[in-house]
Every structure is written in C-alpha cells, then in structure tokens.
ChimeraX commands (.cxc) that place a marker at each C-alpha (Angstrom):
marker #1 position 110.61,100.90,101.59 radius 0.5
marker #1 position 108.58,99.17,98.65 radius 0.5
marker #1 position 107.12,95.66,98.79 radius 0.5
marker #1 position 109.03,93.21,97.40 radius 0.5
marker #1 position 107.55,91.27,95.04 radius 0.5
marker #1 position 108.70,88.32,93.27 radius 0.5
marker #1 position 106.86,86.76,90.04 radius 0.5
marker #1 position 107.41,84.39,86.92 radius 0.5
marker #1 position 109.71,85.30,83.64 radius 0.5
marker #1 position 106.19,85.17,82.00 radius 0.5
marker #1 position 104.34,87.87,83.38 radius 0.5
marker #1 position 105.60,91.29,82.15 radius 0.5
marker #1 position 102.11,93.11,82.20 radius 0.5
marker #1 position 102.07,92.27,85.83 radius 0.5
marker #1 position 105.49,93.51,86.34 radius 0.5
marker #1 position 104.99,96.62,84.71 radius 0.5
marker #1 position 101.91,97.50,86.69 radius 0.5
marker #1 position 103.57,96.76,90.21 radius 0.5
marker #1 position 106.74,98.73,89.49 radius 0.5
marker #1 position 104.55,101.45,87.81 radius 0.5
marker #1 position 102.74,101.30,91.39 radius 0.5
marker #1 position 106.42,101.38,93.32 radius 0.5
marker #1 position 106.59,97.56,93.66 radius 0.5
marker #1 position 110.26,96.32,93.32 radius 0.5
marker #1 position 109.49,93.07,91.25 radius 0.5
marker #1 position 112.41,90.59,91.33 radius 0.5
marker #1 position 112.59,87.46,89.41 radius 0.5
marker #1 position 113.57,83.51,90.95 radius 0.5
marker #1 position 116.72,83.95,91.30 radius 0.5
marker #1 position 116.76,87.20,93.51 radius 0.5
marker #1 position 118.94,86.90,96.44 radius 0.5
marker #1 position 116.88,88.82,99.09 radius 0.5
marker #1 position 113.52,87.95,100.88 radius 0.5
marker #1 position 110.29,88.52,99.34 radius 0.5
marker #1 position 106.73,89.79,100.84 radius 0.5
marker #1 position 104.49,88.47,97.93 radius 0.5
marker #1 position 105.07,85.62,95.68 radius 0.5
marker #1 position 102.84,85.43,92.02 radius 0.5
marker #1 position 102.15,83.05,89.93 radius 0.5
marker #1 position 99.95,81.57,87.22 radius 0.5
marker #1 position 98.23,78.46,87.55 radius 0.5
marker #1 position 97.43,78.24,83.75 radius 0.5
marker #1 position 101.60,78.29,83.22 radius 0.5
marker #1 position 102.65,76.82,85.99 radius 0.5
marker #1 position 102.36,74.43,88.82 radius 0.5
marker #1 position 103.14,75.18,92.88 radius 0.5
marker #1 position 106.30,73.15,92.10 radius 0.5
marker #1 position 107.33,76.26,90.51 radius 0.5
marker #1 position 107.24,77.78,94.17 radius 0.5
marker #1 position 109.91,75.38,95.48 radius 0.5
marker #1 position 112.56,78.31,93.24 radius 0.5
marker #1 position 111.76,80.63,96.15 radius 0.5
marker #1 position 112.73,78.92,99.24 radius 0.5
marker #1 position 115.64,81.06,99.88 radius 0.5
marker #1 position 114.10,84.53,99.28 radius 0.5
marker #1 position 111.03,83.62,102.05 radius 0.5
marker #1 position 111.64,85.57,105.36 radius 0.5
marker #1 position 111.08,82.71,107.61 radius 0.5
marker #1 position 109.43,85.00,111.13 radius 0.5
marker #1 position 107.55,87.08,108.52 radius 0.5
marker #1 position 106.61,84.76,105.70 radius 0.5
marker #1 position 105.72,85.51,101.77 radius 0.5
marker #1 position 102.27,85.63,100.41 radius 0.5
marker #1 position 101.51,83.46,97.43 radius 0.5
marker #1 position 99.16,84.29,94.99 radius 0.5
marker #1 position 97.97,82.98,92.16 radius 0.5
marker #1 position 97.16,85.54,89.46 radius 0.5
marker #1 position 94.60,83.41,87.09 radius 0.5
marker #1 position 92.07,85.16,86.44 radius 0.5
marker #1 position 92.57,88.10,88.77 radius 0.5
marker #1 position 92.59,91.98,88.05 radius 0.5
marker #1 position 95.03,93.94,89.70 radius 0.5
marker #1 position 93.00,95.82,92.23 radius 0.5
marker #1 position 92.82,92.12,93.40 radius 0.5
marker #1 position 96.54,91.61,93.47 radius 0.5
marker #1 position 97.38,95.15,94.93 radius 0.5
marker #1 position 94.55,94.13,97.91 radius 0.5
marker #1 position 96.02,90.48,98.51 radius 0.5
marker #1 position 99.77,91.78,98.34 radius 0.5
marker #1 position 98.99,94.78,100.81 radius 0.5
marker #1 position 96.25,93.27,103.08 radius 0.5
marker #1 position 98.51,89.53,103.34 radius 0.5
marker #1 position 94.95,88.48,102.86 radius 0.5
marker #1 position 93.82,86.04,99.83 radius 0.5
marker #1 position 91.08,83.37,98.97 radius 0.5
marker #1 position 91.38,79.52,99.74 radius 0.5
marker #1 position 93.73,77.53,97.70 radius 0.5
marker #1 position 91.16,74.87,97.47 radius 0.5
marker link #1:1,2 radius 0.2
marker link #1:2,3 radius 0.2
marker link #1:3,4 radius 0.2
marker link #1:4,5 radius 0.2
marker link #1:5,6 radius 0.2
marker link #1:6,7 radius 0.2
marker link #1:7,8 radius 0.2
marker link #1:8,9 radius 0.2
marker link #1:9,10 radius 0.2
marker link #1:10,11 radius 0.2
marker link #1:11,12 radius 0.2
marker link #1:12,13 radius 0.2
marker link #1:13,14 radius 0.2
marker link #1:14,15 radius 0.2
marker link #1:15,16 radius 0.2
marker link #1:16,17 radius 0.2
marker link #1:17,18 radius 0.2
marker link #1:18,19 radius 0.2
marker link #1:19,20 radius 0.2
marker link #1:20,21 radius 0.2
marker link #1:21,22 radius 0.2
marker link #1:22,23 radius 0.2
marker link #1:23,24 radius 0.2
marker link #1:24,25 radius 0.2
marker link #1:25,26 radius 0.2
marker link #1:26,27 radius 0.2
marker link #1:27,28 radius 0.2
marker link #1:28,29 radius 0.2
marker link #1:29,30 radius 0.2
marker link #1:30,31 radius 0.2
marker link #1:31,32 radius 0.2
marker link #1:32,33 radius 0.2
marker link #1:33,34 radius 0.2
marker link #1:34,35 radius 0.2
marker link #1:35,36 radius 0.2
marker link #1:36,37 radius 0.2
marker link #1:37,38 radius 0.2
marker link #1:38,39 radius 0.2
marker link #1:39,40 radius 0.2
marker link #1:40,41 radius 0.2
marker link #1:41,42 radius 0.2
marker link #1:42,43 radius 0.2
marker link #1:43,44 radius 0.2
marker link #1:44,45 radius 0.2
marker link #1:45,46 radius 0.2
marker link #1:46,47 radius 0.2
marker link #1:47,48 radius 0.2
marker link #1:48,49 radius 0.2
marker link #1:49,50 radius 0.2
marker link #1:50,51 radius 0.2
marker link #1:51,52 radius 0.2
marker link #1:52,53 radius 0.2
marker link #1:53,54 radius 0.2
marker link #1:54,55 radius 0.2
marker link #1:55,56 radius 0.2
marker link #1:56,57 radius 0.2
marker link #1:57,58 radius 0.2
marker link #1:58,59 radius 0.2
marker link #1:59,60 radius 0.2
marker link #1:60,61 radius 0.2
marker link #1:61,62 radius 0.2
marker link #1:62,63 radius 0.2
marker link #1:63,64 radius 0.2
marker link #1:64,65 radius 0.2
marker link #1:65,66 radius 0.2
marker link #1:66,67 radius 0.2
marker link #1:67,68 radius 0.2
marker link #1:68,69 radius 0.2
marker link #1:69,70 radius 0.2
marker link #1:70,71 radius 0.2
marker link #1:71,72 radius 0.2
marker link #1:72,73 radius 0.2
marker link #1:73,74 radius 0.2
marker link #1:74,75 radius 0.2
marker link #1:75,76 radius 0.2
marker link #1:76,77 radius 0.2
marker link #1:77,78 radius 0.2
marker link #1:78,79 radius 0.2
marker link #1:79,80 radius 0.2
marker link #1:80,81 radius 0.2
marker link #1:81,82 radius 0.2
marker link #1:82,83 radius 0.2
marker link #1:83,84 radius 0.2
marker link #1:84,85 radius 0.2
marker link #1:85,86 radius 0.2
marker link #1:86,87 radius 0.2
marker link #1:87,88 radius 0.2
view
C-alpha cells in the first residue's frame, strides 16, 4: 500500500515527483489519515497545519516536513525513515 502523503495546493513539482515515485498525494481536505505532511515555510506558516487535524492517525502519527530548501532525496528519506531535522 503507498504512503500517503498530504501537501499544499502550491506545490505541484513535489506532487508530481511523489506520485511518479508511487506516493498517493492528497490535498487538505482529504478525508483519510496521512503518514507525511509537507509544507513550505517560505508560503506558509505551521498554522497552515491546523487543516490536517482530521487526516492524522492518532496511535501512528504524521510526519511534518517542511520542504524549503530541500531536494527530494531529502523528502523521500524523511517521509520513509519518519526521521527529520529539528524544527528549531
């Protein structure tokens, strides 16, 4: 079964690379739970992540990443591994 992945309106190159990869990419409104949320920090704000709180699998939980200035081997790693840098 693919990751799910849920990102911003915004990000189409992103999009096409995870579904090009298998990724099922969903948008805020998806009604379903989510492994991976992404986001830009240059277009948006971690308000924007409030949108998701009904597609977050509360036992297993949804990775957040932010995408600035991040290629996608970096995004593939964090969204497989559940592993990502310090927010701060």
């Amino acid at each position: 079964m693919p990751k799910v992945v849920a990102v911003q309106n915004n990000l189409k190159s992103i999009e096409n690379e995870l579904v090009s990869r298998g990724y099922k990419v969903v948008y805020e409104n998806y009604e379903g739970t989510v492994d991976a949320i992404l986001y830009d920090s240059d277009q948006s704000s971690l308000s924007y992540l409030g949108n998701f709180d009904n597609v977050i699998d509360m036992d297993k939980g949804a990775i957040v990443i932010n995408i600035k200035n991040k290629h996608m081997d970096e995004i593939i790693y964090a969204i497989e591994k559940r592993a990502y840098e310090s927010l701060f």
